[in-house]
N, C-alpha and C positions, 0 to 999 in steps of 0.2 A: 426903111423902105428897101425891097430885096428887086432889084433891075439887074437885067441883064444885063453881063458885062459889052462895053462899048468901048474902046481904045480914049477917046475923047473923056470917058467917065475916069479911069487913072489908067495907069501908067499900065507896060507889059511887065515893066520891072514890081510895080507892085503886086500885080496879082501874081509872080513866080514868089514872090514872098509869099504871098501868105500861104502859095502851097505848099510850099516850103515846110509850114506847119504841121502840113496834114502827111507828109512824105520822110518817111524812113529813111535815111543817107541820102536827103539833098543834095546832088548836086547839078549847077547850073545845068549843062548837059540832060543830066535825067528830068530837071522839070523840064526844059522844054520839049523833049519827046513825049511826055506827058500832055503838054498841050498839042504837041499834033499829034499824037495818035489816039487821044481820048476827047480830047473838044472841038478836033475839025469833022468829028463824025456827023452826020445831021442829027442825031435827035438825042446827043449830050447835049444841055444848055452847062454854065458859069455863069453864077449870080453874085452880083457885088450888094452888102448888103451899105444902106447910103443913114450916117445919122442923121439928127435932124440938121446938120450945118453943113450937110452935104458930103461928109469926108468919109470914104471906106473903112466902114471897121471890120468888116468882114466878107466872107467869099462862101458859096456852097456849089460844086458841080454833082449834078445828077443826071441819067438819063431815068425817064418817062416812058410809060407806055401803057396810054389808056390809065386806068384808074391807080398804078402803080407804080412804084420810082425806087431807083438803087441809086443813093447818096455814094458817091466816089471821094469826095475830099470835102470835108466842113472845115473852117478856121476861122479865128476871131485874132483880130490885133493882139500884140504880148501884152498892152496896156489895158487894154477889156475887157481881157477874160474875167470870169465869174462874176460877169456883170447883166446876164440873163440875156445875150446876145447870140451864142447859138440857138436857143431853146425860140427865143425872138425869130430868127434867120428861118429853123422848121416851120415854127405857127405859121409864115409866112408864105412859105412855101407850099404847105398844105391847102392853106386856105388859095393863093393863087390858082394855083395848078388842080384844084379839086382832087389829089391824092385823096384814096382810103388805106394805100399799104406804102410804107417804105423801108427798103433792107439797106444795109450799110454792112461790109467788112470793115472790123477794126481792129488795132492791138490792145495792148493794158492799159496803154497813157490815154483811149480815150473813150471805153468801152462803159465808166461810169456817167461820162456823159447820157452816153443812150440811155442806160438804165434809169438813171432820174428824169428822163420824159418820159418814160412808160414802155419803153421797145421792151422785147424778149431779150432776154442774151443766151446763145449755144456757144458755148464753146468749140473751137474744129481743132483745138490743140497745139502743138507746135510744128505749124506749117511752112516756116523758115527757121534755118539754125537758130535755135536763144529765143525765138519770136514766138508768143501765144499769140493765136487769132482768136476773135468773136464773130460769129455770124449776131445780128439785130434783125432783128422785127417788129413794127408797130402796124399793126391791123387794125384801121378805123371803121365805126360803124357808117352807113353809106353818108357821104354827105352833100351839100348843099346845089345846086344846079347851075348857082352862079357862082362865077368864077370873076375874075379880076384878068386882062391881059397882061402881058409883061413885054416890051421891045425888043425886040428882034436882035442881034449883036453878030458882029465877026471881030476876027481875032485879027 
């Protein structure tokens, strides 16, 4: 289940982990600028994805707009990966939020993720020293009218 994150639902410490994952040179300092200057915005949401025993295996922040959404940071516990838990975290999020398009910048380590959902991959080359980037695209056909709510969160 993908809810928005709520201090009450885990920790500040956990969710800097798991961005952790999705962030180049982690460190403490740089995720938390990352949480205030990318999730105190209004219309970025952080989604904690919840198993069924209620314990965080995963995170996705994106911001929305209208039928559209750029995925800023996806991540799944070190223990769950390749356990269809990203791929889980998207349907989720798609289906919630009624997306038809989502873009995501990525590098190498996670750019076959997107590929095996269906996104586009563009390459934009090497846009930090040593670093190739991907631009992703998944363009869905229009969908469904209902949507599911998700609760509201601060950090």
């Amino acid at each position: 289940m993908l809810v928005k994150y709520r201090n009450h639902l885990i920790s500040i410490e956990q969710v800097m982990q798991f961005l952790s994952y999705a962030v180049g040179s982690a460190t403490k300092e740089k995720l938390h600028n990352i949480l205030e200057q990318v999730y105190r915005q209004d219309d970025a949401e952080l989604c904690v994805f919840m198993d069924d025993a209620g314990s965080a295996v995963g995170m996705v922040g994106f911001k929305g707009k209208g039928a559209s959404a750029e995925i800023f940071h996806i991540a799944v516990a070190e223990n769950q990966r390749h356990s269809g838990i990203g791929r889980n975290m998207t349907d989720e999020l798609l289906r919630l939020k009624n997306f038809t398009e989502l873009t995501a910048e990525t590098d190498h380590d996670a750019v076959e993720f997107y590929r095996r959902y269906g996104f586009e991959i563009q390459s934009l080359g090497e846009k930090y020293p040593g670093v190739k980037r991907f631009q992703c695209r998944l363009l869905l056909s229009e969908r469904s009218e209902n949507q599911d709510e998700v609760a509201t969160w601060t950090v």
